[in-house]
RODO-2510 file (C-alpha; in nm, 4 decimals, decimal comma):
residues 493
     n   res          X          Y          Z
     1     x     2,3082    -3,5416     2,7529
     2     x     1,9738    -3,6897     2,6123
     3     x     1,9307    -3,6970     2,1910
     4     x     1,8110    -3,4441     2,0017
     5     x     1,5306    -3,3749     1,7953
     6     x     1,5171    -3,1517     1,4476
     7     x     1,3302    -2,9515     1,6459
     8     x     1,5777    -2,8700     1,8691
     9     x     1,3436    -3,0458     2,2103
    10     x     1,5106    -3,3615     2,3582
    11     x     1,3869    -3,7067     2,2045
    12     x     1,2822    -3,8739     2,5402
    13     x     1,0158    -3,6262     2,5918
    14     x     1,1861    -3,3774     2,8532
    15     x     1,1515    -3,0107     2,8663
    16     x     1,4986    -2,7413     2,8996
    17     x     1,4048    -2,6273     3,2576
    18     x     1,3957    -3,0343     3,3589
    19     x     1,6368    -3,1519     3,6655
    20     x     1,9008    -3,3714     3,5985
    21     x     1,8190    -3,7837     3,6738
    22     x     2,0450    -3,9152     3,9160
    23     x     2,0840    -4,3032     3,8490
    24     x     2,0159    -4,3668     4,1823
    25     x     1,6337    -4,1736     4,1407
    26     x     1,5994    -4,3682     3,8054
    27     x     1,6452    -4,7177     3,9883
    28     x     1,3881    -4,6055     4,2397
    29     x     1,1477    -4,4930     3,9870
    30     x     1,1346    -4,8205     3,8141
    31     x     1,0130    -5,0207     4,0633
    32     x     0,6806    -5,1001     4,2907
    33     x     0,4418    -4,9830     4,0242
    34     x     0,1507    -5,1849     4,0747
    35     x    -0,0619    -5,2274     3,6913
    36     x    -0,4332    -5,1482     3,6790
    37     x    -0,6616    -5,1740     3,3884
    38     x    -0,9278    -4,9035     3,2888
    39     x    -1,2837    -5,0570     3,2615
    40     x    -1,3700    -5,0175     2,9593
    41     x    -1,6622    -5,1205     2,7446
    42     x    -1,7851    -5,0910     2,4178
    43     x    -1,9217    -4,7237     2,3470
    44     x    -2,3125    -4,7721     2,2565
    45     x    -2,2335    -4,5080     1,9418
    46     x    -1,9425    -4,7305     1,8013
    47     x    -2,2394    -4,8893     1,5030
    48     x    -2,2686    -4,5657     1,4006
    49     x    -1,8465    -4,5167     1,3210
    50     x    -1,8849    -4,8723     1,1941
    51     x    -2,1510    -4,7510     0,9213
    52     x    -1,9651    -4,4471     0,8173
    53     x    -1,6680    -4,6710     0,7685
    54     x    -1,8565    -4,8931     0,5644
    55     x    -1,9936    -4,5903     0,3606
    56     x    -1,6615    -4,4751     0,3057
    57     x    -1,5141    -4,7925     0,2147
    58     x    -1,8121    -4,8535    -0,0389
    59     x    -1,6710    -4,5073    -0,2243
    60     x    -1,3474    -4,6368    -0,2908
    61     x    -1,3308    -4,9917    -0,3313
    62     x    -0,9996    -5,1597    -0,3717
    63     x    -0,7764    -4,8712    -0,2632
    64     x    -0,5960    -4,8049     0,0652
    65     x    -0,7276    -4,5214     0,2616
    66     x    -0,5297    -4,3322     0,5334
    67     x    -0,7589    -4,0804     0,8011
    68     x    -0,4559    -3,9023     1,0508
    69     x    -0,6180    -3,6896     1,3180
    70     x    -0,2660    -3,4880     1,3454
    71     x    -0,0742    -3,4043     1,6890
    72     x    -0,0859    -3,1530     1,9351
    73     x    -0,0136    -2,7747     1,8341
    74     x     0,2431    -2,5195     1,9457
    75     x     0,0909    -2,2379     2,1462
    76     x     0,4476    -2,0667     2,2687
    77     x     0,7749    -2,2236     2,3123
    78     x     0,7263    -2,5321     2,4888
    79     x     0,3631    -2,4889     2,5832
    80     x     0,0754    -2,6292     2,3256
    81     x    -0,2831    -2,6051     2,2950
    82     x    -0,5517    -2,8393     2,4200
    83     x    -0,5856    -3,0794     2,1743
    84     x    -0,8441    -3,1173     1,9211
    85     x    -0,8860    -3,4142     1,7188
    86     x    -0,9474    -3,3822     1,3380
    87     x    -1,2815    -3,3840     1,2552
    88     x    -1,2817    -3,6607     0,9726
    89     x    -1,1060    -3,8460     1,1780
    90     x    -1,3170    -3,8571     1,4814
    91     x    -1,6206    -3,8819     1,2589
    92     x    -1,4600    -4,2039     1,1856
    93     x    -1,3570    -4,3786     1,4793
    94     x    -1,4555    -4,2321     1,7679
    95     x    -1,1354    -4,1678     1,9151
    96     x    -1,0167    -3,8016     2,0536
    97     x    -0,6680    -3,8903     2,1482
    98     x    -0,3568    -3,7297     1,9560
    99     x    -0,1177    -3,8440     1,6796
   100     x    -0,3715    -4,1750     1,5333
   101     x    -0,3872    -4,2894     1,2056
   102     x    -0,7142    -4,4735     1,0988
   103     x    -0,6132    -4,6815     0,7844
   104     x    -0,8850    -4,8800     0,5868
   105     x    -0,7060    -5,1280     0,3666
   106     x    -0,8943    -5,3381     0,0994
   107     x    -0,9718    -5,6632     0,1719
   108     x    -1,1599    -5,7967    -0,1604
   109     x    -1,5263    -5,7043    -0,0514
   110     x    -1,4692    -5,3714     0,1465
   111     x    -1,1847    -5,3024     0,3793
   112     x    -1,0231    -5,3935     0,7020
   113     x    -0,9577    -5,0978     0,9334
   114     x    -0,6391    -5,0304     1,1583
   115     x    -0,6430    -4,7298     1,4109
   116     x    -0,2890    -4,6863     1,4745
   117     x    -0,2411    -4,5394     1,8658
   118     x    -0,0019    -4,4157     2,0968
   119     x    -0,0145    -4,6997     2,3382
   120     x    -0,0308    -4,6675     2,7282
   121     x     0,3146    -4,5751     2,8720
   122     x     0,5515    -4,8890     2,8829
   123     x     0,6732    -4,9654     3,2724
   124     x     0,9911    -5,0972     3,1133
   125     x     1,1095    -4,7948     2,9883
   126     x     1,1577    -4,4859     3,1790
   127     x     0,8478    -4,2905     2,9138
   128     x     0,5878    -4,2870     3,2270
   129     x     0,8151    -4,0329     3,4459
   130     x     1,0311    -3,8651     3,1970
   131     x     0,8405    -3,7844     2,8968
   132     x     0,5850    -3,4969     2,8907
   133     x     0,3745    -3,7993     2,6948
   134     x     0,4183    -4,0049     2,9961
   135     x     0,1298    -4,1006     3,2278
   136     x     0,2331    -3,9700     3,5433
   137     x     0,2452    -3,6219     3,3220
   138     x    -0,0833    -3,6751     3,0874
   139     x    -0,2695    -3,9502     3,2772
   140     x    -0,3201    -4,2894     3,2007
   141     x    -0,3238    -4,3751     2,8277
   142     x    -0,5189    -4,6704     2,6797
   143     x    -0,3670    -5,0319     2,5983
   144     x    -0,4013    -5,1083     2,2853
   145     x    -0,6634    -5,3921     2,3980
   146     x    -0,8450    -5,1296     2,6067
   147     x    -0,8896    -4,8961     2,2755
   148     x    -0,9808    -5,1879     2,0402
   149     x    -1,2801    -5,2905     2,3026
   150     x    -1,4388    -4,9380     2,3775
   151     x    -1,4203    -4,8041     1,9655
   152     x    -1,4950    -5,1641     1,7923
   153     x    -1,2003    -5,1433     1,5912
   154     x    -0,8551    -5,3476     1,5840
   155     x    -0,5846    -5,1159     1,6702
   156     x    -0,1544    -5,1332     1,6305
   157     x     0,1044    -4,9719     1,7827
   158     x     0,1627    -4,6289     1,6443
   159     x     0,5709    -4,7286     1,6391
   160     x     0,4308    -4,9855     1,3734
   161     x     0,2545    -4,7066     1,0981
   162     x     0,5877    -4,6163     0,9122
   163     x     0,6086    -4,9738     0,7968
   164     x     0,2438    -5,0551     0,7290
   165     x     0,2311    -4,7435     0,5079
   166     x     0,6007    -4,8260     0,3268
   167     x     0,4737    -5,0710     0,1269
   168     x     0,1238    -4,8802    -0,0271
   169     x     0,1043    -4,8324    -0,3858
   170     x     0,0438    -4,4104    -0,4540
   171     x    -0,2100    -4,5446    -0,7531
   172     x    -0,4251    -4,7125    -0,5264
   173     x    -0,3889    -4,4979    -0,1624
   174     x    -0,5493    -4,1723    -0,0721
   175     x    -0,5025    -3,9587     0,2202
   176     x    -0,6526    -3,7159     0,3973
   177     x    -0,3418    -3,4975     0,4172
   178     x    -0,2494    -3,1277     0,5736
   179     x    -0,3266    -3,3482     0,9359
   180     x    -0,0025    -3,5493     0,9978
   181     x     0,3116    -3,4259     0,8483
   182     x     0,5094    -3,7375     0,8633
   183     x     0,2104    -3,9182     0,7132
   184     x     0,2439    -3,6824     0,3944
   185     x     0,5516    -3,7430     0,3164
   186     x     0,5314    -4,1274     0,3787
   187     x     0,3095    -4,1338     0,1150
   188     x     0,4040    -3,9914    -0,2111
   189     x     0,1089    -3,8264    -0,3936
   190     x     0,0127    -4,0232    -0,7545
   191     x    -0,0751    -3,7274    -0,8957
   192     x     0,0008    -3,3206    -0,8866
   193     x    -0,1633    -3,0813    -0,6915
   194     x    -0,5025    -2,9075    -0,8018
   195     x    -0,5181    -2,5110    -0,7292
   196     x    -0,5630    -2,5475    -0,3847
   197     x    -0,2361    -2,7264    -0,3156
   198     x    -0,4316    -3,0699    -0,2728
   199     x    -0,3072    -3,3793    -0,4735
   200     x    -0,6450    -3,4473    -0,6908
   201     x    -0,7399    -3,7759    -0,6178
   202     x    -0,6873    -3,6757    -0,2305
   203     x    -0,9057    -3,4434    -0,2457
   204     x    -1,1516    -3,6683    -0,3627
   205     x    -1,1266    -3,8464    -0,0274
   206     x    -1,1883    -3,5018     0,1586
   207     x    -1,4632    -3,4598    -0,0800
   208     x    -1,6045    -3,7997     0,0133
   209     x    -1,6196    -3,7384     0,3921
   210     x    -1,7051    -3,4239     0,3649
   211     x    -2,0398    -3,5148     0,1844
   212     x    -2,1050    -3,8218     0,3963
   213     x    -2,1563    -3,5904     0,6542
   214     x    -2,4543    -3,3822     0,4779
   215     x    -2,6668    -3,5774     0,6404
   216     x    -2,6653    -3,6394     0,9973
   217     x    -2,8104    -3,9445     1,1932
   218     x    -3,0435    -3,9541     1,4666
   219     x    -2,7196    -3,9974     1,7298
   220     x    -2,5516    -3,6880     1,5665
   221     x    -2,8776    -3,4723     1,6053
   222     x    -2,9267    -3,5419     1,9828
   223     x    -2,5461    -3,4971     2,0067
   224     x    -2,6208    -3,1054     1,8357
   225     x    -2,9289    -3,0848     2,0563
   226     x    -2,7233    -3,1009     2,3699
   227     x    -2,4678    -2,8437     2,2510
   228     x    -2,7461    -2,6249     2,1294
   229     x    -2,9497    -2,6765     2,4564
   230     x    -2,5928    -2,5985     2,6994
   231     x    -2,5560    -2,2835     2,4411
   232     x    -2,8961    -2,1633     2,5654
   233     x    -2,7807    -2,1638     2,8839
   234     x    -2,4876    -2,0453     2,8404
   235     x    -2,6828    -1,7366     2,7042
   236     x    -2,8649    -1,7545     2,9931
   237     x    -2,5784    -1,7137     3,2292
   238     x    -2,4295    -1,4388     3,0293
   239     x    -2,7825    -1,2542     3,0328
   240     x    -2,7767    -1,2915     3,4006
   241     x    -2,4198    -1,1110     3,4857
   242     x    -2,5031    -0,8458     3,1993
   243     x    -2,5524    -0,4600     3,3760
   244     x    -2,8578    -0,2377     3,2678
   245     x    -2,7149     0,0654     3,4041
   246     x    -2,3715     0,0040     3,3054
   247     x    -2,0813    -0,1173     3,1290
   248     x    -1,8847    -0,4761     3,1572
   249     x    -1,5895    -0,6115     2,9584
   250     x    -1,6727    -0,8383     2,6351
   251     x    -1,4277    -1,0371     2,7759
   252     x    -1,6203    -1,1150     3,1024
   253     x    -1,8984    -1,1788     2,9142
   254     x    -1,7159    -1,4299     2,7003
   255     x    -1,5412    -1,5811     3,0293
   256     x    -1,8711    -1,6402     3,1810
   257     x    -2,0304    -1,8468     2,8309
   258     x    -1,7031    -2,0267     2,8461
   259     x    -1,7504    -2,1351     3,1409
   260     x    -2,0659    -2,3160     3,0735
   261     x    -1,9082    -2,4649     2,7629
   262     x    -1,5931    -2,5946     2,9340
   263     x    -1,8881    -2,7624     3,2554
   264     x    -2,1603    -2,8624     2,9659
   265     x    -1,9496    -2,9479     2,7064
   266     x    -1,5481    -3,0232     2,5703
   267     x    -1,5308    -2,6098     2,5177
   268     x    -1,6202    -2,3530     2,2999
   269     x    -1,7063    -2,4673     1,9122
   270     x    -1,4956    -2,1576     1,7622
   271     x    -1,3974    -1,8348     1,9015
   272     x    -1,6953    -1,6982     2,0903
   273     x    -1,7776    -1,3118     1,9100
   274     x    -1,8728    -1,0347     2,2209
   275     x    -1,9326    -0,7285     2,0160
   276     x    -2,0496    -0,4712     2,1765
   277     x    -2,1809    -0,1144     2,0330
   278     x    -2,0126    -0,0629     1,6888
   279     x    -1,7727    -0,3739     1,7531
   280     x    -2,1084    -0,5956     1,6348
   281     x    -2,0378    -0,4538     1,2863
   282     x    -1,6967    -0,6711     1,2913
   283     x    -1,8152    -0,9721     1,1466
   284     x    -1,5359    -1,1764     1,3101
   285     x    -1,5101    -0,9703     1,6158
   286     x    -1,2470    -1,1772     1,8278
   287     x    -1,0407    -0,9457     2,0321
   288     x    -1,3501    -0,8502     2,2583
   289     x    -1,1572    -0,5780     2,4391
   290     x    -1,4703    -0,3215     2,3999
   291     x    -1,6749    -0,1990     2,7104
   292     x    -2,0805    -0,2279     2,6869
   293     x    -2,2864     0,0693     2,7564
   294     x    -2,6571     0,1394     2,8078
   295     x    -2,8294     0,2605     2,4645
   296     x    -2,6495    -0,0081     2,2905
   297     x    -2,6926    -0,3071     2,1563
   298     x    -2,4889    -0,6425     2,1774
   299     x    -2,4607    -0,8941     1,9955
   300     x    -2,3272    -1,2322     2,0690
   301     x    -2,2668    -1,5267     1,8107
   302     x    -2,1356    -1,8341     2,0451
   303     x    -2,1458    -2,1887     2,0618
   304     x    -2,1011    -2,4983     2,2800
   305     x    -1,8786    -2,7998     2,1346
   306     x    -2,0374    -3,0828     2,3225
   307     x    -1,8578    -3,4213     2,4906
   308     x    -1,8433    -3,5810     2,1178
   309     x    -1,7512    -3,2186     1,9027
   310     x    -2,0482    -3,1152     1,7851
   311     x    -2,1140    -2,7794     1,7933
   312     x    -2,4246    -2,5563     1,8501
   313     x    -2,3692    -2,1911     1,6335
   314     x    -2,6162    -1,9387     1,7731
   315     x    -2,6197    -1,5268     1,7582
   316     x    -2,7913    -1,2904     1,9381
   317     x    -2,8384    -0,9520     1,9981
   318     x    -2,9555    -0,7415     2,3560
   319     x    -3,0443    -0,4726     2,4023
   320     x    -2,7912    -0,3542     2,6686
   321     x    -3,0493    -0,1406     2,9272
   322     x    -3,3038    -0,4033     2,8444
   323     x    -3,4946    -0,2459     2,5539
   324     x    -3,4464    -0,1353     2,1762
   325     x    -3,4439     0,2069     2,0939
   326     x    -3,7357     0,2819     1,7801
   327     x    -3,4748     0,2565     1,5413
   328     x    -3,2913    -0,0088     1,6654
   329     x    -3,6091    -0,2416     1,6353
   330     x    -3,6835    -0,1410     1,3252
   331     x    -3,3652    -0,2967     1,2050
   332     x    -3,3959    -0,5815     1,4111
   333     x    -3,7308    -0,6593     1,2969
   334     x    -3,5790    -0,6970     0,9541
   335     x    -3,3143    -0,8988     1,0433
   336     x    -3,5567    -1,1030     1,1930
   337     x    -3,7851    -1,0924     0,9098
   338     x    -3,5150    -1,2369     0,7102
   339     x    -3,4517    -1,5192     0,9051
   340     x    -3,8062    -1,6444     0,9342
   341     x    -3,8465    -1,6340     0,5821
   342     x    -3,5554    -1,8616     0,5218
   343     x    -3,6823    -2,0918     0,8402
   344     x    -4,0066    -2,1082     0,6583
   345     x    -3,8952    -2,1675     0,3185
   346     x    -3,6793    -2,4454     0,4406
   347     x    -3,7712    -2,8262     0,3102
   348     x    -3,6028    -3,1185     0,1067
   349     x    -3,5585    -3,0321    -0,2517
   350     x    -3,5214    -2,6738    -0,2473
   351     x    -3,1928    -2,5180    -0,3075
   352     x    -2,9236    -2,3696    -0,0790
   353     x    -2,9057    -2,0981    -0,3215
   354     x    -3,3209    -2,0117    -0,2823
   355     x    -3,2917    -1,9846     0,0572
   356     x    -3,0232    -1,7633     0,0491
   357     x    -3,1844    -1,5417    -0,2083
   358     x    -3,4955    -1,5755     0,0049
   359     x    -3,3329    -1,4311     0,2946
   360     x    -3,1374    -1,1766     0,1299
   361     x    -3,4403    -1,0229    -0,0947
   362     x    -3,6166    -0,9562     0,2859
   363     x    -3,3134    -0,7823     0,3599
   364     x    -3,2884    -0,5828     0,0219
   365     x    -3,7045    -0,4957     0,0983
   366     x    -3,5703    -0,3714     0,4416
   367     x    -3,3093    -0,1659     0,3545
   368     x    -3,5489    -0,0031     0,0796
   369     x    -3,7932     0,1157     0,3471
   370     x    -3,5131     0,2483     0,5256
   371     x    -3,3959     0,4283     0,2003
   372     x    -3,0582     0,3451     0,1805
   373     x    -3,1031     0,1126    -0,1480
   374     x    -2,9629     0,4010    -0,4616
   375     x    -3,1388     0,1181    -0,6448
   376     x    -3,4604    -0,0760    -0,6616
   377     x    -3,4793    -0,3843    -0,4637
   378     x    -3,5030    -0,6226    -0,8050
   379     x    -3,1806    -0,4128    -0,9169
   380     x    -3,0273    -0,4505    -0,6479
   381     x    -3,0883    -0,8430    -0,5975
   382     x    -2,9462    -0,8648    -0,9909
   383     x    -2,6910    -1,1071    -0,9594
   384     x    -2,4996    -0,8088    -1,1783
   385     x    -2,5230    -0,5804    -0,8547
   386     x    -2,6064    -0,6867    -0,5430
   387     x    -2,5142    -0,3563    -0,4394
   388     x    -2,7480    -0,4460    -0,1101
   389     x    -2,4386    -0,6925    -0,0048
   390     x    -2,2677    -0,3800     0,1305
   391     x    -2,4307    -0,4005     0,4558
   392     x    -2,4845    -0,7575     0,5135
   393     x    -2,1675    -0,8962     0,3117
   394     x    -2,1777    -1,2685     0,4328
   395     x    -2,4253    -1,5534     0,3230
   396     x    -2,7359    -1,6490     0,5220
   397     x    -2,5568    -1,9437     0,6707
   398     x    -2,3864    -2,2783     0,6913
   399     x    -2,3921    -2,6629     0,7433
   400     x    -2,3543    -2,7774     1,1036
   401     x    -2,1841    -3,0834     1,2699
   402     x    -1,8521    -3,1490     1,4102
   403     x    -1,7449    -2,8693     1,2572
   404     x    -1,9106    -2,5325     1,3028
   405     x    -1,8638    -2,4802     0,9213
   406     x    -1,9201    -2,8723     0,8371
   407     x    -1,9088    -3,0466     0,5463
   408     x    -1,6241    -2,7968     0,3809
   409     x    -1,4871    -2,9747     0,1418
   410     x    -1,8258    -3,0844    -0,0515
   411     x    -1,9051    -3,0118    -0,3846
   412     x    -2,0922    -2,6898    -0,5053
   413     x    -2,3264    -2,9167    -0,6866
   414     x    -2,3940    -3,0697    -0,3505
   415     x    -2,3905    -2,7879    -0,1090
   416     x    -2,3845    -2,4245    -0,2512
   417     x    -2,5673    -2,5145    -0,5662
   418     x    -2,7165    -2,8428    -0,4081
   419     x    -3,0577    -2,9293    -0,2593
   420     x    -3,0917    -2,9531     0,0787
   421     x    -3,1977    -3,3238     0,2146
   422     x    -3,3718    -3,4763     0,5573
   423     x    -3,1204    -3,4981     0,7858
   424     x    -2,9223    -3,1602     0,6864
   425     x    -2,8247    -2,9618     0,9707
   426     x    -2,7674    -2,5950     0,8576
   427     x    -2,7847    -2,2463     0,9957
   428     x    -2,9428    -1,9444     0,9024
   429     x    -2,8294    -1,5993     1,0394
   430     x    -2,9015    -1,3157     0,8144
   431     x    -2,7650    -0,9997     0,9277
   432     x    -2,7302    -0,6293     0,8479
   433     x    -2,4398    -0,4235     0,9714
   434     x    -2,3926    -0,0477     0,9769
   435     x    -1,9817     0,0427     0,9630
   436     x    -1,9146     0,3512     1,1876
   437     x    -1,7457     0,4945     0,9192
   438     x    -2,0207     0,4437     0,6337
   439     x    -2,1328     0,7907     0,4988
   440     x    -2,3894     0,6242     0,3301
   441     x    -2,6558     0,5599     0,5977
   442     x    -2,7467     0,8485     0,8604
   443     x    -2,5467     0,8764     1,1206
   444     x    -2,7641     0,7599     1,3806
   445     x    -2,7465     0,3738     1,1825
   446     x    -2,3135     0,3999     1,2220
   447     x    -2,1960     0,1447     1,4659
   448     x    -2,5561    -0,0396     1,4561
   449     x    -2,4598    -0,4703     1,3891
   450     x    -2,7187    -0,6871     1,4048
   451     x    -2,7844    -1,0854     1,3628
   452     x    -2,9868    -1,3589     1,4839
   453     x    -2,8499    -1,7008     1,3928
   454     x    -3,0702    -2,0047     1,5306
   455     x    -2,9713    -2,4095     1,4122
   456     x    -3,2099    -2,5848     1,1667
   457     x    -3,2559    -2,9371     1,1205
   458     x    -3,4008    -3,0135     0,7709
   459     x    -3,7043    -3,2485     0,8087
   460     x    -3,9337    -3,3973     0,5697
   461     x    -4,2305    -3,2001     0,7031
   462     x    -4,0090    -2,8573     0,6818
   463     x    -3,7522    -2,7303     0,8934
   464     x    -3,6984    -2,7520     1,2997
   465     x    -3,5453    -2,5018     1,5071
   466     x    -3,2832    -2,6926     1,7655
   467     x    -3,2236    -2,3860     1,9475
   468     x    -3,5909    -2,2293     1,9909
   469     x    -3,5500    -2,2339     2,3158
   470     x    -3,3777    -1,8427     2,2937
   471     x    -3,6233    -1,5874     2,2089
   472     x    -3,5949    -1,4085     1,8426
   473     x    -3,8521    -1,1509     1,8614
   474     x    -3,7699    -0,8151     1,9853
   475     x    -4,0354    -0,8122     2,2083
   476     x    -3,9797    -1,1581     2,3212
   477     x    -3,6101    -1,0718     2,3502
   478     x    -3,6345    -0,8331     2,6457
   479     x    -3,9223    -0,9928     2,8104
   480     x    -3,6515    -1,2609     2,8458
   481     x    -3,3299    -1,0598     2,9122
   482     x    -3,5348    -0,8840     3,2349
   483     x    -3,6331    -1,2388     3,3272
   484     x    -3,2603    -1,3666     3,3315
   485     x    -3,1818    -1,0703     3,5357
   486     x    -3,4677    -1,1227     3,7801
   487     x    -3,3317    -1,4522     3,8639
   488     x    -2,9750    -1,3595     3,9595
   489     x    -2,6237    -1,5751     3,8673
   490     x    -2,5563    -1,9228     3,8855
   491     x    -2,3025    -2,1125     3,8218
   492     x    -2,3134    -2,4328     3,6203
   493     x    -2,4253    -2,7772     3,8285
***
């Protein structure tokens, strides 16, 4: 009978539905394994993890700092997700693998980092055929050598992190916790939690990284120009498998984009949104069980996650039988009116909070001319009202990076109420959405969703659209939609 773990799974890695190990098998498995060695180099982007290390380590000078990327994730029973690494983590070090621990201990002028790994499986022990972390299960794992060559950055065996982080001082160690439960509770928290559940001078670390990554380099823009540039064609295929004459599953539709993401990219950047008809008035529309039909409109809001995590965030919205009805374009054009006036107004110095208002007063003006407003449009923009909220709700958009809502944890004074910068990644996607069930508007508006989302690089002569190469205007919109259908589907290659 093998040992058992708290959570009830056998310690050496086996599953319940495993066959018994005669000893006679395990003698044969343990021998004639012939060692190879990956080839490995150094990774050309490994300066740039070096400089954000660097940055970090400036912030917090004589403390210990500890980065987990966490494990892999239950999906059912015995059965887990694909991992993910944690984003701060990977920002960090490069390195996509589960269960590491980046620790950056002081050294008297800056720090000396330590990614603790899960080392390659041991040919001494019986790990590489038994356990479900075993190569001949997962693949083959780096060496520790192999991992400290290709990242730049001196690495331990992960059975070695309970000791190296027994002896730190809480006073003088943060972590980056809610990643890595047995990291939490090896170190006890100096201080007590703020609101949000966070030990305080934590969540100054998450604060830190979060607002390192404001601004991104010119190796993290071409890394969100390739996820933006396999989005547009992952738009493209979608376009080109969409019926004029009549109706196919959301969730074909989001099979085929994920598709391109999974060939172009590491997968999807978030759960792709297929709403079709009234289901584009669900701001998070997941489920995508709906049907599309001719009339209608659809609206998609998807994104690639390229090789290294970053993540394009685009939305648009066809017009199912290939054009927009009169009063379907009338609400587009708003929409889109909205966005280009936040596009345009985009440039260092001015505030998050302008462009927002900027886009959302074009949306106010809209829904004036179509004389739903029971106010006037400066009433209604009142920051005592904003009664015009009720049918766009959400913000006109986000940072962008390795996360598709990036730089989370950053201070209002820095983001929400902040200036944006050169280098600032953000989205805008205005939008205005119709509820079936809104007695408000006329009836032929119920069940009408629309947003167009594009990704913005902030640059010092204004801002740059990274993913201009899909049409906004509604006009240019079904010029291209009958194009994609001319030319037929393809798969990726």
């Amino acid at each position: 009978m093998t040992e058992e773990r708290t959570d009830g799974k056998p310690a050496d890695g086996t599953e319940s539905h495993d066959p018994d190990f005669p000893p006679a098998f395990l003698s044969f498995m343990r021998q004639g394994w012939r060692d190879t060695g990956l080839p490995v180099g150094p990774r050309p982007e490994v300066p740039n993890y070096a400089k954000r290390r660097a940055a970090l380590s400036a912030a917090f000078p004589g403390e210990t700092l500890v980065i987990p990327t966490g494990g892999e994730k239950v999906r059912a029973n015995d059965t887990e997700y694909r991992f993910r690494p944690g984003s701060d983590f990977a920002y960090l070090t490069g390195d996509y693998d589960p269960d590491g621990v980046l620790v950056l201990r002081p050294n008297g002028s800056g720090h000396d980092a330590t990614l603790f790994m899960r080392p390659r499986s041991s040919r001494e022990t019986d790990e590489f055929f038994r356990s479900r972390h075993g190569e001949l299960w997962v693949g083959r794992r780096h060496t520790l050598a192999e991992k400290s060559t290709e990242l730049g950055l001196p690495t331990a065996d992960l059975t070695e992190l309970e000791a190296a982080l027994g002896d730190l001082a809480p006073a003088r160690t943060r972590v980056l916790r809610g990643f890595d439960a047995s990291v939490d509770s090896a170190v006890r928290p100096y201080d007590g939690p703020r609101a949000d559940g966070q030990p305080a001078r934590d969540r100054e670390l998450a604060i830190a990284v979060s607002e390192l990554k404001l601004v991104k380099d010119e190796w993290e823009i071409a890394q969100l120009q390739d996820a933006v540039d396999a989005t547009v064609r992952g738009f493209e295929d979608v376009a080109r498998v969409l019926p004029a004459d009549r109706g196919v599953s959301e969730r074909l539709l989001e099979g085929v984009f994920a598709l391109r993401a999974r060939h172009d990219g590491n997968d999807v950047g978030y759960g792709s949104i297929v709403g079709a008809g009234e289901h584009a008035t669900i701001l998070h529309w997941v489920h995508n069980h709906g049907v599309t039909r001719p009339g209608e409109l659809l609206l998609m809001d998807m994104g690639v996650e390229g090789h290294h995590l970053y993540t394009a965030d685009v939305t648009r919205v066809l017009p199912v039988d290939g054009r927009f009805t009169p009063l379907q374009r009338q609400v587009y054009d708003i929409v889109y009116a909205s966005q280009q006036a936040g596009i345009e107004f985009i440039k260092p110095g001015v505030t998050f909070k302008d462009v927002h208002l900027t886009c959302m007063r074009v949306l106010a003006e809209g829904l004036a001319e179509l004389g739903l407003l029971p106010v006037s449009v400066d009433e209604a923009m009142d920051e005592s009202s904003t009664v015009y909220r009720r049918w766009t709700l959400h913000g006109f958009g986000h940072m962008l990076g390795i996360d598709v809502h990036d730089c989370s944890h950053a201070r209002k004074e820095k983001y929400r109420d902040g200036e944006l910068g050169e280098g600032y990644v953000l989205t805008v996607e205005p939008g205005l959405y119709f509820q079936p069930e809104d007695e408000l508007v006329p009836e032929e508006l119920r069940g009408v969703g629309i947003r167009i989302e594009d990704d913005v690089l902030v640059t010092a002569a204004g801002a740059v659209n990274l993913s201009a190469g899909l049409p906004r205007r509604a006009d240019e919109v079904e010029t291209w939609l009958a194009e994609q259908r001319e030319a037929g589907p393809r798969l990726p290659g």
